[in-house]
C-alpha positions in Angstrom: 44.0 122.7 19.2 46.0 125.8 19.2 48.6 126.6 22.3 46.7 128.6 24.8 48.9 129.1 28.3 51.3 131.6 29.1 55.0 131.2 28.4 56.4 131.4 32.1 57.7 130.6 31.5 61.9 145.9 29.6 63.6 148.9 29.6 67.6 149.1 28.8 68.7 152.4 31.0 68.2 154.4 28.1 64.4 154.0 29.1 64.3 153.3 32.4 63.2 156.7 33.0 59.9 155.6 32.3 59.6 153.1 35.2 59.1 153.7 38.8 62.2 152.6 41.2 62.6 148.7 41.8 63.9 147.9 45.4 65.8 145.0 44.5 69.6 144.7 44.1 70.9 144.5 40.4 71.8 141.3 40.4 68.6 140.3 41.9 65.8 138.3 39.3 62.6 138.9 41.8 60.1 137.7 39.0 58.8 136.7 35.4 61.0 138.8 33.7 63.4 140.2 36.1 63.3 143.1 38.2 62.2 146.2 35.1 59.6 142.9 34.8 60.8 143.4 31.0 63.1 140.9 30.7 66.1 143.3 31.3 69.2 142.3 33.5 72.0 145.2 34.1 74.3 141.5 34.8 77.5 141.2 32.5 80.1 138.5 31.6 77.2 136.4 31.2 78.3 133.3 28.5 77.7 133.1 24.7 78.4 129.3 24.5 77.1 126.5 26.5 75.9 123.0 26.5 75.0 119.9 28.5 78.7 119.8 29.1 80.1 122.8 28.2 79.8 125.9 30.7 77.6 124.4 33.4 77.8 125.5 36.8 75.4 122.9 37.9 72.4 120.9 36.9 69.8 120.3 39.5 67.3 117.0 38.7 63.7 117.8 39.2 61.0 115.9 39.4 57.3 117.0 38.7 55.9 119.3 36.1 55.8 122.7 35.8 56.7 125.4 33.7 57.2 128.6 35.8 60.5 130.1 35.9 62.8 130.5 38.5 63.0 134.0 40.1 66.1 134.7 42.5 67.1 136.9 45.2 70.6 137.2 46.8 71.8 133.5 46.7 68.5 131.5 46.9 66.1 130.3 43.9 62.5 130.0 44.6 60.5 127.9 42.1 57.1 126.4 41.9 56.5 123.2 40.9 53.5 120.3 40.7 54.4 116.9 41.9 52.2 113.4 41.3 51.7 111.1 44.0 53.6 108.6 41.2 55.5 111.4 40.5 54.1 110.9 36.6 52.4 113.3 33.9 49.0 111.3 34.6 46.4 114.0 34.8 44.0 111.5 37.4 46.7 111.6 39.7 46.8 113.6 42.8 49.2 116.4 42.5 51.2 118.3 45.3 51.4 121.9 44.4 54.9 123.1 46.2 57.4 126.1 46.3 60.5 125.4 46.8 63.9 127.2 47.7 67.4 125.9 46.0 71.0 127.0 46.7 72.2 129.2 44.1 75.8 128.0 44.4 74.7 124.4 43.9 71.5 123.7 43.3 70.8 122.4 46.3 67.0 122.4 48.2 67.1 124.3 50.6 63.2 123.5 52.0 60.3 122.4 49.7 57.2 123.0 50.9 53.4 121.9 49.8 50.6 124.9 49.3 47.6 122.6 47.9 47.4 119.6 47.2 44.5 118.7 44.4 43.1 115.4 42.9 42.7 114.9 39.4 43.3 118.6 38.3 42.9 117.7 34.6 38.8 117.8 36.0 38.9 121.0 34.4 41.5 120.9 31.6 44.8 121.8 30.7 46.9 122.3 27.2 49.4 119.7 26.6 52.3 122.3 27.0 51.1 124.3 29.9 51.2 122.3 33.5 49.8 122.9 36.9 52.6 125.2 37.8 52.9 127.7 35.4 52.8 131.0 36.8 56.2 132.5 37.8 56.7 133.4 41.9 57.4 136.8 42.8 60.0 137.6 45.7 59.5 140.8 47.8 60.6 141.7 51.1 61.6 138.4 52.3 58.6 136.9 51.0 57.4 134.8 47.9 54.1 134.7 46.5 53.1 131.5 44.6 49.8 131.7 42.0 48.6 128.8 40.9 45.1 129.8 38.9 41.9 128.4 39.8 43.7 125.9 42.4 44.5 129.1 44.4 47.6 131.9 45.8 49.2 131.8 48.7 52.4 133.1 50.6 55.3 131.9 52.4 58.5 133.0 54.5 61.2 133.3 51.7 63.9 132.0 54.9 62.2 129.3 55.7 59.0 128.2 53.4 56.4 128.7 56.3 53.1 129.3 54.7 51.7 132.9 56.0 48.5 132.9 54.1 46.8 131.0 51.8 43.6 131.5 49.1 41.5 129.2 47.3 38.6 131.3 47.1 38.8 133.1 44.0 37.2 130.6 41.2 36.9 130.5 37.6 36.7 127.8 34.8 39.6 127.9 33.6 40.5 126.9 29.5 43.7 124.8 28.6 45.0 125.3 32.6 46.3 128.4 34.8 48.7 130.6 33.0 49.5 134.4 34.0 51.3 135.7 36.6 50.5 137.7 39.5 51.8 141.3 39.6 52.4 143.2 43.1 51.6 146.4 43.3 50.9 149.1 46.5 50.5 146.2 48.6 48.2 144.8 46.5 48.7 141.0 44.5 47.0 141.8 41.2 46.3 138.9 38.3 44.2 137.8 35.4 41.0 135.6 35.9 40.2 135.4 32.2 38.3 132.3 32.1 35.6 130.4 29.6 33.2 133.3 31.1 32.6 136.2 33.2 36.1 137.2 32.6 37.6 139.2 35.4 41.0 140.6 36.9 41.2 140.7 41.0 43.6 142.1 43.5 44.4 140.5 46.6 45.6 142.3 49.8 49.4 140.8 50.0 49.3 140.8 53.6 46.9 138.6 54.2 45.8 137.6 51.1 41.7 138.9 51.1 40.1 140.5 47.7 40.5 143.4 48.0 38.7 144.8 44.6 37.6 142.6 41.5 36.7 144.3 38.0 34.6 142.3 35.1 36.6 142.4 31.9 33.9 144.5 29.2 34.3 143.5 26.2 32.2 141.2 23.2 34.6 138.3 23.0 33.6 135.0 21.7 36.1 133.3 23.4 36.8 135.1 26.8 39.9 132.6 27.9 43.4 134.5 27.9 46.6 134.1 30.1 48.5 137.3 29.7 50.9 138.4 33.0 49.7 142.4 33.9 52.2 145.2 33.9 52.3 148.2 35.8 53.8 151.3 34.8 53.8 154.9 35.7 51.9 157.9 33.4 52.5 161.6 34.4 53.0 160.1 38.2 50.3 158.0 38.2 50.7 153.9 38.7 48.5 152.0 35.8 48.4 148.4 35.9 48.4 147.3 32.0 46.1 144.3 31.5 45.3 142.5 28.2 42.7 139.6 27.9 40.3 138.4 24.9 39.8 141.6 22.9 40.4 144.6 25.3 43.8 145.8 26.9 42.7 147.9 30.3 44.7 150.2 32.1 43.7 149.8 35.7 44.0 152.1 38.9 45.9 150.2 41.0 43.7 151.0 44.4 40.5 150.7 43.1 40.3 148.8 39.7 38.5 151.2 38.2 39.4 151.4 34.0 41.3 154.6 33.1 41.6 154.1 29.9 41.1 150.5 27.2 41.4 149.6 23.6 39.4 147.2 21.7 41.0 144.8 19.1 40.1 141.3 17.6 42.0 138.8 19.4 41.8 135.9 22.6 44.0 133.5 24.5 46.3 136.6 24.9 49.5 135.4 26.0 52.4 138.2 26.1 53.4 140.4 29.1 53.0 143.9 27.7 55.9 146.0 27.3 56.4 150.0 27.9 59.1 152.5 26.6 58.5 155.6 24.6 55.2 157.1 26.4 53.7 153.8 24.8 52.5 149.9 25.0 53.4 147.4 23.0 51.2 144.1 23.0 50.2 141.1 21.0 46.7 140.6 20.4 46.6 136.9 20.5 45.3 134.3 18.5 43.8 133.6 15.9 46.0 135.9 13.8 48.2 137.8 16.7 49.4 141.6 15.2 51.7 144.1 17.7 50.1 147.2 18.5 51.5 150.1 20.1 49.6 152.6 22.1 50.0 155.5 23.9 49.3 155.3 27.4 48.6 158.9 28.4 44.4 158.2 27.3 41.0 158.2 28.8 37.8 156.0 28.4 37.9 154.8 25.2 40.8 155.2 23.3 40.3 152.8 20.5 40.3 155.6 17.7 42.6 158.0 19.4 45.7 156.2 20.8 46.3 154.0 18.8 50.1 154.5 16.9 51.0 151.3 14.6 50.0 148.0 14.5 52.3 145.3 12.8 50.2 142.2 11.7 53.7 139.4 10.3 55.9 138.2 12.9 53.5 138.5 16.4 53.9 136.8 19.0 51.1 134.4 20.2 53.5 133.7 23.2 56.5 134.9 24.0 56.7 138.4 25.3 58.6 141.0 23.6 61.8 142.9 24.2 62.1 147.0 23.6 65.5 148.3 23.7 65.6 152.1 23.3 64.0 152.5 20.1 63.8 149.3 18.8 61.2 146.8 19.6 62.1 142.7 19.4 59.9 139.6 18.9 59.7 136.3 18.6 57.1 134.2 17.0 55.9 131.4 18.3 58.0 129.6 14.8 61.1 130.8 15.9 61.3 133.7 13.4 62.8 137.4 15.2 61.5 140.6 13.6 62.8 143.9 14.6 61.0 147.2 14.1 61.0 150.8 15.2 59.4 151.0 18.5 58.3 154.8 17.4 56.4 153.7 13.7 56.4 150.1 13.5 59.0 150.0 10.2 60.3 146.4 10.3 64.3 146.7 10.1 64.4 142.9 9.5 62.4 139.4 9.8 64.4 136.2 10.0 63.8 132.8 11.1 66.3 131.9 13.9 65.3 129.7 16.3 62.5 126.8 16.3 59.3 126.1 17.8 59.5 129.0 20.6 57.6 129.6 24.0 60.1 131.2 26.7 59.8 135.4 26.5 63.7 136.6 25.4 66.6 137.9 27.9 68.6 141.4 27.3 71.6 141.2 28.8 75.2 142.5 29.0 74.5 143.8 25.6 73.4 140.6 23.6 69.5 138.7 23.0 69.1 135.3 24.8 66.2 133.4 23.2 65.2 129.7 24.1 63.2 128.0 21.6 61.4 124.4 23.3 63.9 122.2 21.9 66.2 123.5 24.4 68.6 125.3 21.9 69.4 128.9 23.1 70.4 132.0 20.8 72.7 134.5 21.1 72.1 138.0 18.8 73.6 141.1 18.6 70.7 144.3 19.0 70.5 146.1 15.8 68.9 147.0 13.1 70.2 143.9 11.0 70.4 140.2 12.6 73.9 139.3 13.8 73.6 135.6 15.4 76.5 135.2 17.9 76.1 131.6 18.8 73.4 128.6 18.8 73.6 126.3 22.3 71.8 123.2 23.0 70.8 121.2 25.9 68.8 118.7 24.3 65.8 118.8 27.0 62.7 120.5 26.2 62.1 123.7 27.7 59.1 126.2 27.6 60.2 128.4 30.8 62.0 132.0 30.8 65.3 132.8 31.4 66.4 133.6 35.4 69.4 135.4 36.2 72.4 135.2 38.8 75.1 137.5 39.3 76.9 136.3 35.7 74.4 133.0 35.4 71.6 131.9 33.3 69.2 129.9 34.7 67.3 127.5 32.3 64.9 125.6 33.8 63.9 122.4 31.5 61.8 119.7 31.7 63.7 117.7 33.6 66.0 120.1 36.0 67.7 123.4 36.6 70.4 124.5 34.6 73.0 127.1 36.3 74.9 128.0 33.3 78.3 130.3 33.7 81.3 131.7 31.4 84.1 129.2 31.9 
């Protein structure tokens, strides 16, 4: 059985232009991705070498399973996480879905509190690498909000882990487990319900957490299951939330969900957060064979013949999202092998194997490429036009979550803890 959950576990300032504002502070890491939600951080002095001993601030034990990465705001790290009543991997057992809060400075818990709690949750099936915590949190305005897929959403006081709202009423049957992220938008808590059928994408109102507006997914897909994280970005002053599931990328209205504009392609179990740069979107099209395909995001209706500006079938993604940096768009195949091309026409500059067996979506910081393949080994390259591999790090724990970061800190999060990782 093929991998089929979303890696939970970007715009340098030459294109940040095409983003609307983020409220955060620079330093801040408020979600999957960070806070251009593109896996950009402006941090620098960030390290180059590390290992289990070597450059670690701290190492925080966890127990549980989950596979969301750590977001961070100020000095605190909110994570989600899925704990057995044996505290075990055994999918019969009853598992306490939690969010908990951590000291940046040490990795201690600061509060750790249950949202749902939910007995034998393999009932409805779950891919040996995803877990019941996969979706990343998002901070905003002191407040996180924790998706769990089908078990349900809620949201709690960032200061103190209170719940303020909770909801399990949005069902789906889900295939291989929950997966994508939530996206916040207008006061709206947008995400992807594409399940074995009937497909569909719903927003919730964030301060209460009601449905606010659902849309069906249209397209022919004979398998309907994806997992892919939504984007929002902003065309000629108007907000689109980008959304790709089995054989149809959408661009949403963010107040009403109506469809401005959608593509059709061949493709399911769509994995990738979308990136956005150069008046276009770049996307993987999922399995069985995944291809990139850039296209313009200034259409209406239809835009399957009109829009469309490359597509690169070697070297796709089925997992980790991609990384565009000015003109150059970055990705890593699920096998560990990095292919750069032109972001404007799709010319591959190069395609090398680097890393192994990879999951985690790549970092761009302080001018270098972080990758983290599931071994636990992390990359460092060079951007440009031909591979320039700074360093190769391990940590010997497997790891399928995305990079965090603090001030001049990685955060890894493994299967077994929290790394805080720091230069010296």
């Amino acid at each position: 059985m093929k991998l089929a959950f979303l890696s939970t576990f970007a715009l340098a300032a030459s294109t940040a232009s095409c983003l609307f504002p983020v409220t955060v502070h620079a330093e801040d890491w408020p979600e999957f991705r960070g806070p251009d939600k593109q896996g950009h951080s402006t941090a620098t002095g960030l390290p180059t070498e590390w290992s289990e001993r070597k450059n670690v601030t701290w190492k925080a034990e966890l127990p549980g399973r989950a596979w969301s990465s750590p977001v961070v705001v100020g000095d605190v790290i909110y994570m989600t996480n899925a704990v057995g009543q044996k505290d075990s991997t055994d999918p019969h057992d009853t598992y306490s879905l939690r969010v908990l809060a951590l000291n940046a400075a040490d990795g201690k818990v600061l509060w750790d509190t249950e949202i749902f709690k939910v007995d034998s949750p393999h009932a409805l099936g779950v891919h040996g690498k995803n877990s019941y915590a996969s979706p990343t949190p998002i901070h905003s305005d002191g407040r996180i909000y924790a998706h769990f897929g089908h078990f349900g959403t809620a949201c709690v006081n960032a200061a103190d882990g209170k719940v303020l709202w909770k909801n399990d009423t949005v069902k789906y049957s889900p295939v291989h487990g929950n997966g994508g992220c939530p996206v916040l938008v207008d006061g709206l808590l947008v995400f992807s319900c594409d399940a074995a059928q009937d497909p569909f994408i719903v927003a919730l109102d964030a301060s209460n957490g009601r449905e606010r507006w659902r849309t069906s997914r249209k397209a022919k897909a004979k398998k309907t299951f994806s997992f892919s994280t939504p984007l929002v970005i902003e065309v000629n002053g108007a907000k689109q939330i980008i959304s790709p599931g089995s054989n149809v990328l959408s661009a949403l209205d963010p107040q009403s969900g109506a469809v401005i504009w959608f593509i059709n392609y061949e493709g399911y179990s769509v994995i990738p957060r979308p990136v956005y740069g150069n008046g276009m979107i770049y996307f993987s099209t999922g399995y069985d064979r995944a291809s990139v395909i850039a296209v313009r995001a200034d259409g209406k209706g239809d835009v399957t013949r009109s829009h469309i500006a490359w597509t690169v079938d070697r070297g796709a993604p089925h997992t980790p999202s991609m990384l565009l940096i000015g003109e150059e768009l970055y990705m890593v195949a699920d096998n560990g092998m990095v292919t750069c091309v032109d972001a404007r026409t799709g010319k591959v500059h190069y395609q090398e194997r680097v890393a192994r067996q990879t999951s985690a979506s790549p970092l761009y910081a302080d001018g270098k490429i972080y990758i983290q393949d599931e071994l636990g080994n992390g990359y460092v390259l060079k951007p440009g036009r031909r591979l320039d591999l700074v360093s190769k790090n391990e940590l010997g724990d497997k790891s399928l979550a995305s990079y965090a970061v603090w001030k001049n800190k990685l955060l890894i999060r493994t299967q077994s803890a929290l790394w805080c990782i720091g230069q010296g």
